[in-house]
N, C-alpha and C positions, 0 to 999 in steps of 0.2 A: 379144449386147448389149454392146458394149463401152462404159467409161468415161471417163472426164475424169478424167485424174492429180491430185491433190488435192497433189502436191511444192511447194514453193515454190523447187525450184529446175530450172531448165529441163533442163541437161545429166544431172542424176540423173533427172529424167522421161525423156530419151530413153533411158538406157543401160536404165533399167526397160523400156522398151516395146520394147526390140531385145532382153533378153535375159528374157521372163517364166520364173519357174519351172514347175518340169514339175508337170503333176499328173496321178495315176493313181485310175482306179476302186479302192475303196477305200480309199484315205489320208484321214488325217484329219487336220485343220489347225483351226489357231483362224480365227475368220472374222469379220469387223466387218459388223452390220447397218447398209445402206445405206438400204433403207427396206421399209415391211411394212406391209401392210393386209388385208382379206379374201380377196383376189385372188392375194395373193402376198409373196414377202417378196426383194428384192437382198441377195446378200452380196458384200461385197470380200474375197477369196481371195488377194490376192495377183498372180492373172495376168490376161492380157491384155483379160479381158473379166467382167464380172460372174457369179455364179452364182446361180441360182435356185433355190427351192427347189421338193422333187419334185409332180405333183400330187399324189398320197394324202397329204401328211403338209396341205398347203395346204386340205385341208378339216378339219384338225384347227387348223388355227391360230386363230381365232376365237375359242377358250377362251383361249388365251393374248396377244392381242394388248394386254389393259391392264396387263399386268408385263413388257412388252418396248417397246422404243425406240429409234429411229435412234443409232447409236454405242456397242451394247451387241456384246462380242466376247462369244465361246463357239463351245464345239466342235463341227465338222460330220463329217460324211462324204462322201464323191465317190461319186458312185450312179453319176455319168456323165460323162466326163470331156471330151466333148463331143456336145453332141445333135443334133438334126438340125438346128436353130436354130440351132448355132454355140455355144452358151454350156453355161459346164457347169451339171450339175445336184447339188445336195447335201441330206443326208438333217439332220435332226435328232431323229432317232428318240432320241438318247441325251441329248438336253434333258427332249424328253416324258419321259422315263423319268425322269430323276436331277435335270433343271432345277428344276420344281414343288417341289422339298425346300429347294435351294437360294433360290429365291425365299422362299419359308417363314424360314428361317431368317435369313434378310437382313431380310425384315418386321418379324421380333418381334425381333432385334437395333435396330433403326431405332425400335420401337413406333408402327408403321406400321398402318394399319389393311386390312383385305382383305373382299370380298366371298363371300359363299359362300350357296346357296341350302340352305334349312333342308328336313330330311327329318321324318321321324319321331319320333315323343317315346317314348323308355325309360327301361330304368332307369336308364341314367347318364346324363341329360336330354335335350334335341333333337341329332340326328343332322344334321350339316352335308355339304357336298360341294364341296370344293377344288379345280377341274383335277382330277375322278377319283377325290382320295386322303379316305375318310371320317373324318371328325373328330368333335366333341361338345361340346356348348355345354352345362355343368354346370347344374342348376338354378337354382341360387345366383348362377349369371352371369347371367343373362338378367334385364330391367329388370323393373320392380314391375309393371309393365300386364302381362306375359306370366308371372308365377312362377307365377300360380293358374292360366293357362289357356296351360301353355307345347303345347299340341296346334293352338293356333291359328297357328302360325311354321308350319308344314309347308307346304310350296312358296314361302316365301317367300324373296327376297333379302334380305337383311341385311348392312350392314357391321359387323366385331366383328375385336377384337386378339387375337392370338397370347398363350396361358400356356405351352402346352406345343408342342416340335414335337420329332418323333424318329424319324427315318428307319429308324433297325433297329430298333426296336419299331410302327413304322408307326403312328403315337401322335401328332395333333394336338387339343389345348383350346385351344379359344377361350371368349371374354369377349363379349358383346354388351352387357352392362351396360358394362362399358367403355370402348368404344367408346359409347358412346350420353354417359356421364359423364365423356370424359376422364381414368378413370383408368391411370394411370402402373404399371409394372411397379414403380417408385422407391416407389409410394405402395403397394401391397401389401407391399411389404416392409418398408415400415414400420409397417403394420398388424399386418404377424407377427411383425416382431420383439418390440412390447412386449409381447407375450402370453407368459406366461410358465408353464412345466411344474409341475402340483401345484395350480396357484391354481383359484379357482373365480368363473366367468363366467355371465352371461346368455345363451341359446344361443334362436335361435327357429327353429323346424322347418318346414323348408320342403319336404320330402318325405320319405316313409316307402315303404320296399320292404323287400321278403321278409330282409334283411341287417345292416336298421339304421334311422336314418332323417340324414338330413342336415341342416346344421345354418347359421346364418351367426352368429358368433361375433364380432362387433366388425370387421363386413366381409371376415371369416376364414372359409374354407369348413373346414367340420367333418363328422366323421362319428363317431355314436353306434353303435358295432356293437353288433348284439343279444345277443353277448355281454356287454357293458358296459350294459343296460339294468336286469339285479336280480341279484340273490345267486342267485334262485331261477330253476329254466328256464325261459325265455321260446320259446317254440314261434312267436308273431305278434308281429311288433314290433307293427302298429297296435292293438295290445289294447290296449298300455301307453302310446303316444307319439300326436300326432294333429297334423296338418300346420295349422300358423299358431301351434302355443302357444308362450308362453315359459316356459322354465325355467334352473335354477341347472343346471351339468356343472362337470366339473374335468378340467383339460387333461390327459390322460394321455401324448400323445406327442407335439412337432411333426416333422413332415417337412420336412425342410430343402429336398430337390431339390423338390416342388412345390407347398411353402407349405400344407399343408393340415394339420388338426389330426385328433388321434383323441380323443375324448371320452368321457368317463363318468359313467352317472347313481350304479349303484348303491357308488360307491367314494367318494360321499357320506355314507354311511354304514356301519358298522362289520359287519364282514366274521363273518360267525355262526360262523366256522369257526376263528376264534381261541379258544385255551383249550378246544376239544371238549373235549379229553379229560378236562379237568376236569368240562363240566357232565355229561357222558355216561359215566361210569365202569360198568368191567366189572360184569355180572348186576343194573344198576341199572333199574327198571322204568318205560317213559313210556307217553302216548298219544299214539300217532298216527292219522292217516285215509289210507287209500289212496290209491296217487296212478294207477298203472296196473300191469298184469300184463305180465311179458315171460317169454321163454321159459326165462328163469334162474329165474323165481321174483317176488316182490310188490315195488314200490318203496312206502316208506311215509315219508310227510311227518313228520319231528318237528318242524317249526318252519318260517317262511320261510329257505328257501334251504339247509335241511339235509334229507335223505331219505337212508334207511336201506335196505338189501336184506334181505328175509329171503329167504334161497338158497333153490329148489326141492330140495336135499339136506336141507334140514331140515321138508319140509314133510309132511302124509301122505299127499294127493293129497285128500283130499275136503274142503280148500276150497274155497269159493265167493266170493270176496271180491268187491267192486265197488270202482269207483273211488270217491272221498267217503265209504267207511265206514270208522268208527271200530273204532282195534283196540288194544290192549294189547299191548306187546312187553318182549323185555327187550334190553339191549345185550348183545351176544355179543363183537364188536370192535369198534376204531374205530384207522382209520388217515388224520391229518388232515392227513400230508402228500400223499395220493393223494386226499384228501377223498370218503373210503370209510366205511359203519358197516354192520355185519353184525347184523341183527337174528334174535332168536327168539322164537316164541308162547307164553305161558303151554305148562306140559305138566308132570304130575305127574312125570314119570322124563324126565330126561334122555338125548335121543338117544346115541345109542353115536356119533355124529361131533360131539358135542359137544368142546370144548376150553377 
């Protein structure tokens, strides 16, 4: 397939076409797209005739034809250094592979928007699919019509902007909320920055799963880990939190690389574990109710958010305790920088591992 020199000057056109560069099966060369579509894609190579790209990779091309464009260079390969057409033929296997990142990363630099068709809803929101590479559209991104029914995106197209993209962590979020609202990278960031570490915000819970529940915090995506929901253990975040309410959190940490906060309920209120050892002094006697049996021995509630052990070394084996009954103990130890208490049962004579 040869060309039409594109020189504006006639004598550097001929000395080009009496003297084209060599090329060999295998070399790789940058290569300007001359033109592309279903069918096929011309490169200018350089020499005396166009080159084409291979058939197997031209049935892949179709995924990428709306992020590529006449007068876009990038790297090829020579599969064929002349075919039986006359023209060579070159690979871009090494676009598919490493281009789609690059594309990505040009996007959310530009705050360009892309298409991606939506997969499945998990726990860390709907599942998208980029040219191959799977990404995730957070709950909190996705507009008001889909937060409460984000299962109905699956199969669909959607356009949505780039938050995160990261090729060695193989790591893309996107936004469909913003993309649908116009917002700006500029304007998330200005939303996190006024938010400030310690203070305490309105947070409204837009999903709950086995870890925590998620939060949007002044258009701030949050997360309330289930350890930050009580003093006391939380086993089921949805016991305690319930997807649509609002509540007061206080910002515990921001994440600077991608803008999202860590939140907490119970650091709202005063940590039971201050001053133990004043209220729980040695041989001093409380009540508590069973909380569960393990194979060290009884855990026992004295309070929200404080539980005591009384160690199977101290026990005589012919207890029966159940969870939720009441028992009488005494304090043995208490250590409230491990936020540890060693309980003992009533008992006329003190066990010989007593201390």
């Amino acid at each position: 397939m040869p060309k039409t020199t594109k020189s504006a000057h006639p004598m550097e056109a001929m000395l080009k076409a009496s003297h084209p560069p060599k090329i060999s099966k295998g070399q790789e060369l940058d290569a300007e797209i001359v033109s592309l579509s279903k069918k096929g894609v011309l490169f200018d190579i350089g020499a005396k005739a166009y080159a084409v790209l291979g058939d197997l990779e031209v049935k892949e091309i179709s995924t990428y034809l709306p992020y590529l464009k006449s007068g876009t260079t990038m790297r090829v390969k020579i599969i064929a250094s002349e075919s039986k057409d006359g023209y060579p033929v070159v690979s871009m296997r090494k676009f598919f592979q490493k281009g789609k990142w690059e594309i990505l990363k040009e996007k959310k630099d530009k705050e360009e928007e892309i298409e991606v068709i939506c997969g499945e809803y998990g726990k860390g929101g709907v599942f998208a699919d980029f040219m191959g590479i799977r990404g995730v559209i957070p709950k909190i991104q996705l507009t008001d019509n889909f937060i409460s029914n984000p299962e109905k995106l699956g199969g669909q197209k959607i356009k949505v902007r780039i938050l995160e993209v990261d090729e060695e962590k193989n790591r893309l979020v996107v936004s469909q909320k913003a993309a649908a609202l116009g917002i700006s990278q500029k304007d998330l960031r200005a939303k996190f920055d006024k938010i400030k570490e310690g203070k305490t915000y309105k947070a409204k819970i837009l999903g709950v799963s086995e870890f925590g529940a998620f939060c949007d915090v002044e258009g701030v995506e949050g997360l309330i880990h289930i350890s930050e929901i009580s003093w006391e253990k939380v086993a089921d975040a949805s016991e305690h939190l319930k997807t649509g309410e609002t509540l007061d959190v206080v910002v515990v940490e921001k994440n600077l690389t991608d803008m999202k906060l860590n939140l907490s309920l119970k650091r709202l209120t005063k940590d039971p574990w201050e001053e133990i050892e004043k209220k729980y002094p040695k041989d001093k006697e409380v009540k508590g109710s069973i909380v569960r049996k393990e194979k060290y021995g009884y855990f026992v509630k004295l309070e929200p958010g404080v539980e005591g052990l009384i160690h199977i070394s101290k026990l005589t084996g012919a207890e029966k305790f159940k969870a939720g009954q009441d028992v009488t103990v005494f304090i043995e130890k208490v250590n409230a920088q491990g936020r540890r208490i060693s309980l003992l049962l009533p008992q006329k004579e003190k066990p010989v591992t007593y201390r």
